[in-house]
C-alpha positions, 0 to 999 in steps of 0.5 A, a space after each residue: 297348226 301352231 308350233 312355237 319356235 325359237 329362233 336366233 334372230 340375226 343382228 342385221 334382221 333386228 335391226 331392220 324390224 327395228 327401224 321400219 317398228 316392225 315385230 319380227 314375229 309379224 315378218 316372220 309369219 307373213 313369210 311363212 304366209 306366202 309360202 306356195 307351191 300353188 301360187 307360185 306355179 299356178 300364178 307367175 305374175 304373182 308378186 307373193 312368189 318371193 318367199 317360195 323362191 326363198 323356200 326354193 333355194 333353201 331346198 336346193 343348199 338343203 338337200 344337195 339336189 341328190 338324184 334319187 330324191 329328184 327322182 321322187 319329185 319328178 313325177 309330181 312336178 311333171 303333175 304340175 307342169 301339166 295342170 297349168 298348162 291345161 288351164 291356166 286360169 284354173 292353174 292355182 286350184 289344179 297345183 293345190 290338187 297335185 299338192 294334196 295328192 303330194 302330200 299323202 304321198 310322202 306322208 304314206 311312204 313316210 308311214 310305210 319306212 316307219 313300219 318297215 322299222 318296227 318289222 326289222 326290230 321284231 326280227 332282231 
């Protein structure tokens, strides 16, 4: 998928790019890039881990960590936590299965809220 965005860079970031002749487009897709639940969980010793921690506390300040939503996440990361402990070799292909399957999950809640809205439309 490619998405244009804008994005106000800070001065301390331009600066940075500045110094090293970095394109900030470059740094920002290289982060992006490393976002990964797969790697991250699948392979602890994994230098490419920093963007996720990243994406990690950004959730945490994001979301406030509400219960009903770590309720949601439970069973997934649960999902997780037994897939590397089976093999853990195979631990980054087994987390990238619990992801796909994490994905349509939200995707088929998301779509049935969607739907649950247009029938409460109707009645009205």
């Amino acid at each position: 998928m490619k998405l244009t965005i804008n994005i106000d860079l800070p001065d301390d970031f331009k600066q940075v790019c500045e110094i090293f002749d970095f394109n900030p487009d470059s740094v920002v897709q290289r982060f992006v890039n490393e976002v990964s639940f797969p790697v991250f969980f699948g392979n602890s010793t994994s230098h490419h881990r920093w963007a996720t921690f990243f994406f990690l506390d950004y959730l945490g300040a994001a979301d406030g960590n509400s219960a009903e939503k770590l309720d949601k996440l439970k069973p997934f990361l649960d999902k997780i936590d037994q897939s590397i402990t089976k093999d853990p070799k195979e631990s980054e292909k087994s987390v990238r299965k619990v992801m796909i399957d994490w994905h349509r999950s939200v995707l088929r809640e998301r779509s049935e809220d969607l739907l649950n809205k247009f029938k409460d439309g109707d009645k009205k």
